[in-house]
N, C-alpha and C positions, 0 to 999 in steps of 0.2 A: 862705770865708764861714762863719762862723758857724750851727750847725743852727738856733739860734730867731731869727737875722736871716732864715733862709731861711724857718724855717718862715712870719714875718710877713709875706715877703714872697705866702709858696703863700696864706696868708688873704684880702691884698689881691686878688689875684686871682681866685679862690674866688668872694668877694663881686660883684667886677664883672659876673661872668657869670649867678651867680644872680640877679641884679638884673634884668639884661637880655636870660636864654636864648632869652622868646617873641621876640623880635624879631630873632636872629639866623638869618635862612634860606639856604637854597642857591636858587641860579637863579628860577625862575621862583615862588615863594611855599611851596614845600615847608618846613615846620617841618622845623630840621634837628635829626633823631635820630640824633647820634653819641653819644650817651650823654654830650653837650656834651662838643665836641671840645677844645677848649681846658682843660674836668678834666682830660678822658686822658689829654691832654697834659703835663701837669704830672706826674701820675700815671707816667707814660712818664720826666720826667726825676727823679726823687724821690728815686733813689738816686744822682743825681750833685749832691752839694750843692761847686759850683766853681762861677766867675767865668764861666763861660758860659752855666749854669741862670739866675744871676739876671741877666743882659743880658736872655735871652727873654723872664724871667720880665717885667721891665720893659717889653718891647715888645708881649706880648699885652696889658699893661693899657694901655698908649694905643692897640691897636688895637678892646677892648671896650670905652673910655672913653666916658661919657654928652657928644653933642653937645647944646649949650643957650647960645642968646643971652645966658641969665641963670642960671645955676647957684644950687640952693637953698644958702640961707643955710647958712652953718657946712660947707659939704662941703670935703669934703678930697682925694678924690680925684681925681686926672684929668680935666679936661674943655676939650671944644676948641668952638669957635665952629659951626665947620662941618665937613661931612662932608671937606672936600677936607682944610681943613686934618689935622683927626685922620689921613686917612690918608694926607696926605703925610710926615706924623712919624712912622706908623708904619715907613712904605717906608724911610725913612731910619736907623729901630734895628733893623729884621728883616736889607736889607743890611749893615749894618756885623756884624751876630752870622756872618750867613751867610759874610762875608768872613774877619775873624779867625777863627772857629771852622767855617772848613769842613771838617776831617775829623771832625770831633763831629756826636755827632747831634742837637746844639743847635744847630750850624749849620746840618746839610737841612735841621730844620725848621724854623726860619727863612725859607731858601729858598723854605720853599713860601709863608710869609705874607705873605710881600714878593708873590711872584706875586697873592696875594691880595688882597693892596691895591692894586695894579696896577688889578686887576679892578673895584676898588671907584671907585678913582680913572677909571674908562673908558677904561684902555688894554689892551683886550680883546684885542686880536693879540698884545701883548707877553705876557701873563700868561697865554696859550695856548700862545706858545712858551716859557715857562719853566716850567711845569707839563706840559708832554708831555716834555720833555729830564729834570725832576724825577723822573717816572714811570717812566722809560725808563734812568734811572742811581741814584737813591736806594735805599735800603734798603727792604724791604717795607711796614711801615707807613706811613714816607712817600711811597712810591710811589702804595698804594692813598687814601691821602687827595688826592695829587696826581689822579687819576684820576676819583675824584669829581666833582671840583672841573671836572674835563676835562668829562664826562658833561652837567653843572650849563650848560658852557659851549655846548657841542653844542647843547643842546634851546634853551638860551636864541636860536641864531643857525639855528632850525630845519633844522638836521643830524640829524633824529631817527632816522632809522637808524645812525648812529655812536652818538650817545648810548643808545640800546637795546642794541647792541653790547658798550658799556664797563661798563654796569649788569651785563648779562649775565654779563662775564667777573670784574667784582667778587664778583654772587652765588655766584659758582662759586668765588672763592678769598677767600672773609673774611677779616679781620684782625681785632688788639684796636681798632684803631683806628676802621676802619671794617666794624663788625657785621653779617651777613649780613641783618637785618631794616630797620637803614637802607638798604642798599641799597634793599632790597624799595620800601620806603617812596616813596623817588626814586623809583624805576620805575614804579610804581603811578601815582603824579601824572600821567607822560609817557602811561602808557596813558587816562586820564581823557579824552585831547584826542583822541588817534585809536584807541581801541579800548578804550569803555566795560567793556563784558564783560569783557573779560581782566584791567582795573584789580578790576573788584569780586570779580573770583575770588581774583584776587592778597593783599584785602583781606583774602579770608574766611582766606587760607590762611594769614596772619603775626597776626591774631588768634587762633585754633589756634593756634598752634605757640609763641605769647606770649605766654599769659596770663598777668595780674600786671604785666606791663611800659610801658613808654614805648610805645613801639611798638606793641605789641596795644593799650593803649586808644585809641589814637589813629587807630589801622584803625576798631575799634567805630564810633567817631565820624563814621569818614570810610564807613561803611557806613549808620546813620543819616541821614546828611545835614548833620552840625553842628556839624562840626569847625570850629575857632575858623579 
């Protein structure tokens, strides 16, 4: 591929995600602070410009694609009627990259977004067992993003000492991918429901240690009271 076919294609998606980051959460309404997972991602594959960058590249934008009965005039990008559909098309180009390019690491991670759409689609056992076998055989980045994603599933099926566990073991070994202050962030949420106190210490303490950031404003907020 081509660097400025590729590059057009890193823009198209660029776009999708800033278009739409407020609205992409983990689990239970936590804003997800990966430093938008799907940049890093790119960012992650930027220096592979090959036939397997821009397959993913393709499948994260129908997995960030705007769902709408009525798409505005003149758009061009991607868009699906409904949720199932979008992510049944995603499931369907995350598999295929994960299949052709499984020893790349445009195919794990793939893998994991397939898992992801699983999840999105409500087949939660499945995309539980494909994301702990992910975490447990991937490379580190995708492991700990697989992990999260684990964590996200726990609290949602109130397993909350697994999920406190996995947070736990994230905090303790960050990635690029997934930031030791997202974690925090996750956690903090889960403490909100059984252990007030320890969420707003938690708060105080990735405001400290983050100012200027995503994350420390977004503790500030969540210490206030008024966070979006």
């Amino acid at each position: 591929m081509k660097k400025d076919e590729f590059a057009d294609r890193l823009t198209t998606v660029t776009h999708v995600f800033t278009q739409n980051r407020r609205r992409i959460i983990l689990g239970g309404g936590t804003l997800l602070l990966l430093v938008g997972v799907s940049l890093a991602v790119l960012l992650y594959l930027r220096s592979q410009q090959t036939k397997a960058s821009d397959a993913l590249s393709a499948a994260l934008v129908t997995y960030h694609a705007l769902v709408t009965p009525a798409p505005p005039q003149g758009m061009t990008l991607p868009h699906f009627k409904t949720r199932e559909e979008k992510y049944k098309e995603a499931l369907r180009q995350f598999t295929e990259v994960s299949v052709q390019f499984r020893r790349r690491s445009q195919g794990r991670m793939a893998r994991y977004y397939a898992a992801l759409s699983q999840r999105e689609l409500g087949n939660s056992a499945e995309a539980e067992k494909e994301l702990t076998a992910i975490a447990r055989e991937s490379d580190p980045d995708v492991a700990a993003l697989a992990k999260m994603a684990l964590a996200a599933l726990y609290q949602q099926t109130s397993r909350t000492a697994e999920a406190e566990k996995t947070y736990r073991e994230l905090e303790s070994n960050p990635t690029a991918l997934v930031p030791k202050p997202a974690v925090q962030m996750a956690l903090a949420e889960l403490y909100q429901k059984t252990n007030p106190s320890q969420a707003t210490a938690l708060y105080q303490q990735i405001e400290k240690e983050n100012p200027g950031t995503t994350a420390g404003d977004q503790a500030a907020r969540m210490l206030r009271g008024s966070a979006p």
